[in-house]
C-alpha beads as a LAMMPS data file, in Angstrom:
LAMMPS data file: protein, C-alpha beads

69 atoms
68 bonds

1 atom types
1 bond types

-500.0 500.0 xlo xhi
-500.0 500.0 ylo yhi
-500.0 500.0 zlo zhi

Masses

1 110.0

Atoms # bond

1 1 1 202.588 -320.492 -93.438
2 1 1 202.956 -320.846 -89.604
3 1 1 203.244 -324.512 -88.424
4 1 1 203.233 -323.320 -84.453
5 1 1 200.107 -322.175 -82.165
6 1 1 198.922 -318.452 -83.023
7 1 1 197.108 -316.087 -81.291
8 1 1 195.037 -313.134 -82.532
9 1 1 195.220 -309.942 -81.148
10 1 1 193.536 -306.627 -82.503
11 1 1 192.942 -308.594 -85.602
12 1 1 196.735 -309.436 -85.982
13 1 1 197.842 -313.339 -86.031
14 1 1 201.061 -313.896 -84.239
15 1 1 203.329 -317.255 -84.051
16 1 1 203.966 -317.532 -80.636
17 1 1 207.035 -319.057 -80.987
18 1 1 208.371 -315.792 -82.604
19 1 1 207.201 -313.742 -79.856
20 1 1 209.856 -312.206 -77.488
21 1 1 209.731 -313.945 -74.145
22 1 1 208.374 -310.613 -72.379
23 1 1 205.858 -310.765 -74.754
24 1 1 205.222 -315.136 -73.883
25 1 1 205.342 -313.732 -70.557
26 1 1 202.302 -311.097 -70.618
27 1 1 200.468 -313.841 -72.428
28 1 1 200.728 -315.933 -69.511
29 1 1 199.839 -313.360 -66.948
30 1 1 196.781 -312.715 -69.201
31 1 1 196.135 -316.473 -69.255
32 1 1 196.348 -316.362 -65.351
33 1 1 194.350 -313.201 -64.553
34 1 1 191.255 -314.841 -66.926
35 1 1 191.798 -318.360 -64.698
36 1 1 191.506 -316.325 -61.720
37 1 1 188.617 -314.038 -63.233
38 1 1 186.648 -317.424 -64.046
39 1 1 186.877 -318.571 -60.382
40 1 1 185.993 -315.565 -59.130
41 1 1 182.940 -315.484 -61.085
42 1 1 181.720 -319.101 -60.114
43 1 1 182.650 -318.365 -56.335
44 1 1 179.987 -315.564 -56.876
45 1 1 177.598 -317.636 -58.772
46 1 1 178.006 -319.657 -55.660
47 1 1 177.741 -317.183 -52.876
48 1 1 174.479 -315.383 -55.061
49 1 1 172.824 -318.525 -54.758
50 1 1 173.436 -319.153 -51.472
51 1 1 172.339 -315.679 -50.831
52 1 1 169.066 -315.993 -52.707
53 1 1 168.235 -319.631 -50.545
54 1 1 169.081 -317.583 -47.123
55 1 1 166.081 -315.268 -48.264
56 1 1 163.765 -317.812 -49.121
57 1 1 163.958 -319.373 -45.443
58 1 1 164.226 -315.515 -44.353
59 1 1 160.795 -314.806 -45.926
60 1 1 159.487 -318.357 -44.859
61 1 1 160.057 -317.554 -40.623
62 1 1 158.924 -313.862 -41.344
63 1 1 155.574 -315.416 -42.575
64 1 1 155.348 -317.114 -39.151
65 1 1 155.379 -314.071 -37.101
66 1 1 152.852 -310.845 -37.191
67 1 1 154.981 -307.894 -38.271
68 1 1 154.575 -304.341 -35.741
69 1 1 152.482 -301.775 -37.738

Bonds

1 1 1 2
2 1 2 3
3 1 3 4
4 1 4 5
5 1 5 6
6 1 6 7
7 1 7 8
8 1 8 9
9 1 9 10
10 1 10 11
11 1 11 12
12 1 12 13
13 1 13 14
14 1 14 15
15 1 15 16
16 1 16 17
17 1 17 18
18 1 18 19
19 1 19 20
20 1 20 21
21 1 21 22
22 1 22 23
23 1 23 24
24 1 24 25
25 1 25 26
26 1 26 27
27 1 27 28
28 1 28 29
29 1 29 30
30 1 30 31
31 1 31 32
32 1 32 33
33 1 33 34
34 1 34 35
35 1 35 36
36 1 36 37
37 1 37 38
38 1 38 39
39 1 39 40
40 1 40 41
41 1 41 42
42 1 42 43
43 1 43 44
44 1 44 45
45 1 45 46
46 1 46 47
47 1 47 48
48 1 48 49
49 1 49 50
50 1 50 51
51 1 51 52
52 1 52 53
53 1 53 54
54 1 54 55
55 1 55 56
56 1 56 57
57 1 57 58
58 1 58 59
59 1 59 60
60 1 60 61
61 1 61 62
62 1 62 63
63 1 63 64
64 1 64 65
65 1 65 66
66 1 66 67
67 1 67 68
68 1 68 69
């Protein structure tokens, strides 16, 4: 039995320590690109909210004025 840190993939439990270091390195950029994926998703969490409180106050000024038929 494995001692080291494993990772599944595709069902299959791998020792990462016996993994090539092209194969260490992929797992890294995959590490990266789901960093960069989770930031991306807040920063447009962010930006929806922000999007949603300009149309509130959009709606609120509208209300002020008589629209044009």
């Amino acid at each position: 039995m494995a001692n080291g840190q494993t990772i599944d993939i595709d069902g299959k439990t791998y020792e990462i320590d016996s993994l090539e270091d092209e194969a260490k390195s992929q797992l890294s950029n995959i590490s990266a690109v789901d960093a960069e994926l989770k930031r991306l998703q807040q920063q447009t969490s962010i930006a929806q909210t922000a999007r949603n409180a300009y149309a509130r106050a959009l709606q609120e000024e509208l209300a002020k004025v008589e629209p044009q038929q």
